[in-house]
VMD Tcl script that builds the backbone (N, CA, C; Angstrom):
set m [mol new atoms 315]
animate dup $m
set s [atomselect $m all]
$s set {name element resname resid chain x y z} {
  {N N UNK 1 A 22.453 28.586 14.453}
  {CA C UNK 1 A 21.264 29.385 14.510}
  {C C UNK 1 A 20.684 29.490 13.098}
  {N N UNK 2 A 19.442 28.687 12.998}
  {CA C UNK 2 A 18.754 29.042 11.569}
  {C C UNK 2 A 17.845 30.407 11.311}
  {N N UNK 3 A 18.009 30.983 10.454}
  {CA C UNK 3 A 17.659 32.141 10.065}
  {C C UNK 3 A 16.156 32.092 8.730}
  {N N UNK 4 A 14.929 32.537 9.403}
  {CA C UNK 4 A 13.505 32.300 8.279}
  {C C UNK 4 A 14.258 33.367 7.101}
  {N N UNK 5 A 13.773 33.173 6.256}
  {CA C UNK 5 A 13.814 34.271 5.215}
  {C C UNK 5 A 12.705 35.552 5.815}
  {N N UNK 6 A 12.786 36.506 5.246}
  {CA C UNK 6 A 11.816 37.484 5.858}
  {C C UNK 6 A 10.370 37.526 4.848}
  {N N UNK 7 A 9.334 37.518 5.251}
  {CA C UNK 7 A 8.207 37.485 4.426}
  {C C UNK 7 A 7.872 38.936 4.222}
  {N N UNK 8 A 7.426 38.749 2.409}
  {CA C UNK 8 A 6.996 40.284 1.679}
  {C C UNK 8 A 5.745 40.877 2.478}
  {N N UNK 9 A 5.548 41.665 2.907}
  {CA C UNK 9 A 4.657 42.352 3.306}
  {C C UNK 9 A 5.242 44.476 2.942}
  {N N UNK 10 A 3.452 44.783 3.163}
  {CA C UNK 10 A 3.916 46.107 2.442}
  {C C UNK 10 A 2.697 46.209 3.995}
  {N N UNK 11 A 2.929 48.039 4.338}
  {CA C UNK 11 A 1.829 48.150 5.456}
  {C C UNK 11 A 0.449 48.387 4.694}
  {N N UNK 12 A -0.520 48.362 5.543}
  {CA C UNK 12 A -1.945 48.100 4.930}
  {C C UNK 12 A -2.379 49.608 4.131}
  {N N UNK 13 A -1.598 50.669 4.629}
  {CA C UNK 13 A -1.914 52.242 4.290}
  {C C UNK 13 A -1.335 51.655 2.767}
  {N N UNK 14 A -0.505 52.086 2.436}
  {CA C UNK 14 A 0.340 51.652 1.120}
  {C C UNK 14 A 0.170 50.849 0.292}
  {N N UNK 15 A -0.680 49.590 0.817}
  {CA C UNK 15 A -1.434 48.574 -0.373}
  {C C UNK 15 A -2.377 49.218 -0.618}
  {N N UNK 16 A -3.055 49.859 0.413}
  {CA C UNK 16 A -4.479 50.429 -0.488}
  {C C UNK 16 A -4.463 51.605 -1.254}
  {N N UNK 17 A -3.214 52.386 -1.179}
  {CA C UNK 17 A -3.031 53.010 -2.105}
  {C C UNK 17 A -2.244 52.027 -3.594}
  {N N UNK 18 A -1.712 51.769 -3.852}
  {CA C UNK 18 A -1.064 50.463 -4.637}
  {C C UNK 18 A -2.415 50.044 -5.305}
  {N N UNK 19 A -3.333 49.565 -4.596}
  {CA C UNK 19 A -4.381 49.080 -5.164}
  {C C UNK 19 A -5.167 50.415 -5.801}
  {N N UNK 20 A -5.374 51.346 -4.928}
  {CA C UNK 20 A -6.362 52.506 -5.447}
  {C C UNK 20 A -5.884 52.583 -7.056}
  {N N UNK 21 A -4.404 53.332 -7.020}
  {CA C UNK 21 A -3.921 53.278 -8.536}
  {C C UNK 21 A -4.084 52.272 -9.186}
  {N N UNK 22 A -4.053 50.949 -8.981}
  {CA C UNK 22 A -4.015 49.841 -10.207}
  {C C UNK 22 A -5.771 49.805 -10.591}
  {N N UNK 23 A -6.421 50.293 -9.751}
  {CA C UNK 23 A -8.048 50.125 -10.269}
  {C C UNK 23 A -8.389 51.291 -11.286}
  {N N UNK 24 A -7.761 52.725 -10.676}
  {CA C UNK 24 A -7.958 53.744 -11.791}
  {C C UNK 24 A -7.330 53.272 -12.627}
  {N N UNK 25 A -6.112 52.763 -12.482}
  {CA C UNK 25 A -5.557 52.798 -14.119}
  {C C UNK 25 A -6.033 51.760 -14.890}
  {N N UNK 26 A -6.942 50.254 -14.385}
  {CA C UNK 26 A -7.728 49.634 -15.246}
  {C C UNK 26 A -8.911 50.337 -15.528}
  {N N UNK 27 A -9.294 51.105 -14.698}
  {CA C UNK 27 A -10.835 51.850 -15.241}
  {C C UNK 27 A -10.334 52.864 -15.991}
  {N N UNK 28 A -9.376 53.517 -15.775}
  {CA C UNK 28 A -9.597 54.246 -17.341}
  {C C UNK 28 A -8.589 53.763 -18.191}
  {N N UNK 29 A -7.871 52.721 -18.408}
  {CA C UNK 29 A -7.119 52.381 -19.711}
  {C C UNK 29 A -7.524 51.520 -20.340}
  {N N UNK 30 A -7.662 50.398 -19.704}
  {CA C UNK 30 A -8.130 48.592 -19.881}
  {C C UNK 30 A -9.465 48.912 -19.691}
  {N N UNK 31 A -10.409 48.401 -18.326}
  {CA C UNK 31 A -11.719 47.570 -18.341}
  {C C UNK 31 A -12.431 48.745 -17.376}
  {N N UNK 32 A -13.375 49.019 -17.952}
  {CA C UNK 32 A -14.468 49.560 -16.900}
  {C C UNK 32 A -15.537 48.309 -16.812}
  {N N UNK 33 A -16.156 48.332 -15.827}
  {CA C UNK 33 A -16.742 46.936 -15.244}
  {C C UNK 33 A -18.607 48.008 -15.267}
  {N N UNK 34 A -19.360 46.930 -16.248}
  {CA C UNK 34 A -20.417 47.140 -16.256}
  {C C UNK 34 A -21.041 47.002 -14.947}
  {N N UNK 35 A -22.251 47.936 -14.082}
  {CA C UNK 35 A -23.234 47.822 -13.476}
  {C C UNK 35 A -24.020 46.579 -13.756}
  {N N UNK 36 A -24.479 45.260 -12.577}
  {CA C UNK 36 A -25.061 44.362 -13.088}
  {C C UNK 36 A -26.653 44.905 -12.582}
  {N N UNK 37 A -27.814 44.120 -12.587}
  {CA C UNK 37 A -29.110 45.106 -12.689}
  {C C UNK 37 A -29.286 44.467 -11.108}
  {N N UNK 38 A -30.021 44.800 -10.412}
  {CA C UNK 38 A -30.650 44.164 -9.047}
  {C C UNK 38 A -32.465 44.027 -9.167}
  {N N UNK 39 A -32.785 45.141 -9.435}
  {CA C UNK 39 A -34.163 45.531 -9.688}
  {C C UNK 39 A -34.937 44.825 -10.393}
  {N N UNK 40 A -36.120 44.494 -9.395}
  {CA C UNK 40 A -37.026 43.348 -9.569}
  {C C UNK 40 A -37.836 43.656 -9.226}
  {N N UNK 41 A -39.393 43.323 -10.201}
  {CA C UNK 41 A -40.643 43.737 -9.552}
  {C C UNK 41 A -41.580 42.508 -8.961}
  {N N UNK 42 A -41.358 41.334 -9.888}
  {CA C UNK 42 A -42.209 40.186 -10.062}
  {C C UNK 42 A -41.192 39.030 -10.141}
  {N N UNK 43 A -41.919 37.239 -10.140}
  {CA C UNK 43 A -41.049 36.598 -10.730}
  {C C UNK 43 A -40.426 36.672 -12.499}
  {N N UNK 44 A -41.012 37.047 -13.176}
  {CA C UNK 44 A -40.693 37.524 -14.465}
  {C C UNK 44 A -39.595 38.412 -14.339}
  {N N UNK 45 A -39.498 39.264 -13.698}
  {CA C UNK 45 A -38.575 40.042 -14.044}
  {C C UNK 45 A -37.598 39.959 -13.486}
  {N N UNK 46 A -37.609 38.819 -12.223}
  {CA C UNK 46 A -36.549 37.703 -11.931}
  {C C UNK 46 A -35.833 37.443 -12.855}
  {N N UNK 47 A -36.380 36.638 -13.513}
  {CA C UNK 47 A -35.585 35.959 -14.374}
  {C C UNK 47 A -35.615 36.482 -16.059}
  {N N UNK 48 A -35.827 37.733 -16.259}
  {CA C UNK 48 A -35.701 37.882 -17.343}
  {C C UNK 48 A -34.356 38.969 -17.180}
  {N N UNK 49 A -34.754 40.078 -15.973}
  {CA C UNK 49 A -33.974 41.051 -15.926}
  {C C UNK 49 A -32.270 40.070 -14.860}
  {N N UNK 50 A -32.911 39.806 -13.796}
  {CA C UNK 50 A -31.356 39.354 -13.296}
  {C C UNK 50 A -30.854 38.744 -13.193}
  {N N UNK 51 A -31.551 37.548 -13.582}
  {CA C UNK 51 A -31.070 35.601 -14.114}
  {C C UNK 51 A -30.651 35.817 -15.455}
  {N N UNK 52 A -30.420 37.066 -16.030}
  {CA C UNK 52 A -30.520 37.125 -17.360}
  {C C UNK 52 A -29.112 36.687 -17.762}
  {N N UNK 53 A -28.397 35.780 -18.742}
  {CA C UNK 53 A -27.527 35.248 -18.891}
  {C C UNK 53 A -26.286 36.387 -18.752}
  {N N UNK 54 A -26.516 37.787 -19.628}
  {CA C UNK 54 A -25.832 38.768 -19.701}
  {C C UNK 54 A -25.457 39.632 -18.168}
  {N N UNK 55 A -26.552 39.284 -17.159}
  {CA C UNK 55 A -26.410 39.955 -16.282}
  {C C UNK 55 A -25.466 38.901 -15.458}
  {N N UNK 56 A -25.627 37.448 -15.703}
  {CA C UNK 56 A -25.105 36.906 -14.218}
  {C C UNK 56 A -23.719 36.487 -15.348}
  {N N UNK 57 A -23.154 37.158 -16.226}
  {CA C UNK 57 A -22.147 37.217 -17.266}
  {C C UNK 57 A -21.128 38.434 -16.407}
  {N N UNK 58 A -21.853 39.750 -16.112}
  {CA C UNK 58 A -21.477 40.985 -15.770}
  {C C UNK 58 A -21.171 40.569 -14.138}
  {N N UNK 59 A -21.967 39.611 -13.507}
  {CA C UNK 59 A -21.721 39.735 -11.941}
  {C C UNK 59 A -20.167 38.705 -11.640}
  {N N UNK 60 A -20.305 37.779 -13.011}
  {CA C UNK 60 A -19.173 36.647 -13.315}
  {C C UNK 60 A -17.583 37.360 -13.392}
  {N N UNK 61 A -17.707 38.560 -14.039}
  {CA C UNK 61 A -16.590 39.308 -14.659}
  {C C UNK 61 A -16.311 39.980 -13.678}
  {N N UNK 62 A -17.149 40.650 -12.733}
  {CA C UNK 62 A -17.696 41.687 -11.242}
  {C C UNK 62 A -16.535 40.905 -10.227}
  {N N UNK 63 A -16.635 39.524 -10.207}
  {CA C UNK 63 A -16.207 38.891 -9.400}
  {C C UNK 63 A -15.292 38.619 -9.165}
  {N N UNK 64 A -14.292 37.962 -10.893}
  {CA C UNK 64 A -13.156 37.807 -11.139}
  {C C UNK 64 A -12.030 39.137 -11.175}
  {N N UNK 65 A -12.587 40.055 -11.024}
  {CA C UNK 65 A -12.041 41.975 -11.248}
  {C C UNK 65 A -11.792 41.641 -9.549}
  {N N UNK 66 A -12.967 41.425 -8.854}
  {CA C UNK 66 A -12.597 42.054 -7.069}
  {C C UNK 66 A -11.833 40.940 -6.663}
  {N N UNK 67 A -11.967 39.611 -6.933}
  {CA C UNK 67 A -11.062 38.881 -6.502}
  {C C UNK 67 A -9.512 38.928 -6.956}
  {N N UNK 68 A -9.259 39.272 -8.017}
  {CA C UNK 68 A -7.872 39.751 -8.412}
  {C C UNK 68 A -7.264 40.592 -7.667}
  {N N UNK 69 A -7.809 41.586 -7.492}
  {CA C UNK 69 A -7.222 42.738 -6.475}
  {C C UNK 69 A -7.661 42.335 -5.656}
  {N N UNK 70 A -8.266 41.910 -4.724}
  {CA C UNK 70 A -8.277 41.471 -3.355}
  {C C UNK 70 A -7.176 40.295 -3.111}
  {N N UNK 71 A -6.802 39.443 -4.034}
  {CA C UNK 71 A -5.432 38.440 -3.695}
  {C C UNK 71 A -4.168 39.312 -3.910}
  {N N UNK 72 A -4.274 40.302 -4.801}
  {CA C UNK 72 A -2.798 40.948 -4.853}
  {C C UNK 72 A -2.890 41.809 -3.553}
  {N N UNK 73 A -3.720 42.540 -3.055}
  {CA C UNK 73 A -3.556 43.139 -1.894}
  {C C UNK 73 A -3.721 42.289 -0.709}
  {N N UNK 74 A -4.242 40.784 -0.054}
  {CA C UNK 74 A -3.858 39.890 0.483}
  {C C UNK 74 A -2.675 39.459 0.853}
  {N N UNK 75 A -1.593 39.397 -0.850}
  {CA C UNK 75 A -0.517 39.346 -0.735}
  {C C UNK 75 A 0.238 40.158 -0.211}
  {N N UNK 76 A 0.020 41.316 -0.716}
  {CA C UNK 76 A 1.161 42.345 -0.622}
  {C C UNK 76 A 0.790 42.483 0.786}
  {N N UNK 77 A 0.002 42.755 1.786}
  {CA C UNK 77 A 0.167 42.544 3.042}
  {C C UNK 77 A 0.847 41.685 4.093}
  {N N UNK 78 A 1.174 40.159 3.350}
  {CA C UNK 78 A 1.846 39.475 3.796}
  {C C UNK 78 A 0.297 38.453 4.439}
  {N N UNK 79 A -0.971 38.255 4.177}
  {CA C UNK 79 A -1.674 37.474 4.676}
  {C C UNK 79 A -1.560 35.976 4.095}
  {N N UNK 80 A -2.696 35.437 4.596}
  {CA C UNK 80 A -3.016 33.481 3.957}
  {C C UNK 80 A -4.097 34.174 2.580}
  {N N UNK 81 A -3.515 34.342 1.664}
  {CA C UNK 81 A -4.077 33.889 0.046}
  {C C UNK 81 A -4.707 33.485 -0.204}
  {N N UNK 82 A -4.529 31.882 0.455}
  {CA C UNK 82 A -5.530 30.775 0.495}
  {C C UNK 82 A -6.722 30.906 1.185}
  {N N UNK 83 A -6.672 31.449 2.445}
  {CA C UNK 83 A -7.594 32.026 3.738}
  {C C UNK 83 A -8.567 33.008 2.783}
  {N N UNK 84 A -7.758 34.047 2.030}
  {CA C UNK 84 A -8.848 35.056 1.505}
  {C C UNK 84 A -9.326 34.376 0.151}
  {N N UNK 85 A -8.769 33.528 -0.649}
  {CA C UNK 85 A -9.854 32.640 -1.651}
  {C C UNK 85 A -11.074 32.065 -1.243}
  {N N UNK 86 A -10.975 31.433 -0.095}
  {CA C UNK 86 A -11.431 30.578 0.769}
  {C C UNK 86 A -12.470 31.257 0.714}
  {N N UNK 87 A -12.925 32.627 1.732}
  {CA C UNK 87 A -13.772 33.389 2.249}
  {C C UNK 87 A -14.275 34.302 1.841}
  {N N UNK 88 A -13.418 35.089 0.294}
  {CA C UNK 88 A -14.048 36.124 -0.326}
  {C C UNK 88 A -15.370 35.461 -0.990}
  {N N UNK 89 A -15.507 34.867 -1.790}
  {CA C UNK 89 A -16.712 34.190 -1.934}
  {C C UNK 89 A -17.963 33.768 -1.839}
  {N N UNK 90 A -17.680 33.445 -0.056}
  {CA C UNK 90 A -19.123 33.305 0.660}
  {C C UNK 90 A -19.327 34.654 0.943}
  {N N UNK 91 A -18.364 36.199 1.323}
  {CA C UNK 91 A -18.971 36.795 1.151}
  {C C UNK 91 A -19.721 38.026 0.467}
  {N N UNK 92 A -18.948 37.173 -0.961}
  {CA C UNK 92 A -19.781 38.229 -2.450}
  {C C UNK 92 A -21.041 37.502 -2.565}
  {N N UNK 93 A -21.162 36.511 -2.354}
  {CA C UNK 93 A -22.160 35.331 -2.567}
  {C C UNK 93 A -23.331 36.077 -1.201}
  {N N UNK 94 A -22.993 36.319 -0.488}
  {CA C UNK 94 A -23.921 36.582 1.055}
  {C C UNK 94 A -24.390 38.048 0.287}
  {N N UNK 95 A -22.964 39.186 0.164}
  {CA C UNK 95 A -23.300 40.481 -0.294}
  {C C UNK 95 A -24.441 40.931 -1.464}
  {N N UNK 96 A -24.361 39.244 -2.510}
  {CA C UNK 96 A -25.606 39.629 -3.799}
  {C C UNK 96 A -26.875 39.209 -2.991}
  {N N UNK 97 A -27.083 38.586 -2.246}
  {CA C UNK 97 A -28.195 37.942 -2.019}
  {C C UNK 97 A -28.929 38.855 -1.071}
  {N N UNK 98 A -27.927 39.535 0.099}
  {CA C UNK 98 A -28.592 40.997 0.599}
  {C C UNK 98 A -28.625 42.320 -0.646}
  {N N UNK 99 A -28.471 41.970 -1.692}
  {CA C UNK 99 A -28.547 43.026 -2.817}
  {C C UNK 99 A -29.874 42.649 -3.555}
  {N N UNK 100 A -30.418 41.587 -3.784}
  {CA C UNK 100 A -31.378 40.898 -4.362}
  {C C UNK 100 A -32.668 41.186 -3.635}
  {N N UNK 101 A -32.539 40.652 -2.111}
  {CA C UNK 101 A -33.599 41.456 -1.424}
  {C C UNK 101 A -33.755 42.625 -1.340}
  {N N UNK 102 A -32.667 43.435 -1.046}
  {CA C UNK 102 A -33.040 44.901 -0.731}
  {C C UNK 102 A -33.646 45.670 -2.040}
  {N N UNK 103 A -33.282 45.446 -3.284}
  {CA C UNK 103 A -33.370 46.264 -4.227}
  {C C UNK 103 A -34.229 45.250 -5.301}
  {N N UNK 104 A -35.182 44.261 -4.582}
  {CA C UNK 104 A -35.602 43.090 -5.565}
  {C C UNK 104 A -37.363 43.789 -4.817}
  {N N UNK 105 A -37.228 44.999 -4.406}
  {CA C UNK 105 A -39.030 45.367 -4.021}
  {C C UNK 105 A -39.475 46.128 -5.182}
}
mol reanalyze $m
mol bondsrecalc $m
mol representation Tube
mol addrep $m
């Protein structure tokens, strides 16, 4: 009789606490994560205010912060890693672009 090893998983209540603490304790020790701008009146201010190198710098850093903690809490649930690399993406990528319209009047 072969025996799997047992896979790490933590329950979903308990990662999100796990996670809650590891975000306070980067926001107030390490990194508070700048606000990137949305607000747009014209094409100019397209691209001056949110194409602005500094801003799509802040949404770059925005990204790499939620995807970190979203793979450690992936993990620690015991999910596919790969599955949530895969898919977080298209939908931060979907989430700015309904952020662009809504707040681009």
């Amino acid at each position: 009789m072969s025996t799997q090893p047992k896979q790490f998983n933590i329950h979903e209540d308990w990662t999100v606490v796990i996670l809650g603490f590891i975000i306070i304790g980067i926001s107030l020790f390490i990194f508070l994560p700048e606000v990137p701008v949305f607000s747009w009146s014209d094409t100019s201010d397209l691209f001056t205010k949110v194409f602005d190198f500094a801003n799509l710098k802040i949404l770059l850093i925005q990204f790499l912060y939620l995807i970190s903690i979203g793979t450690i809490g992936t993990f620690l649930i015991g999910r596919s890693v790969k599955y949530f690399l895969f898919t977080f993406p298209i939908v931060y990528l979907l989430t700015l672009i309904i952020a662009f319209l809504l707040f681009g009047s």
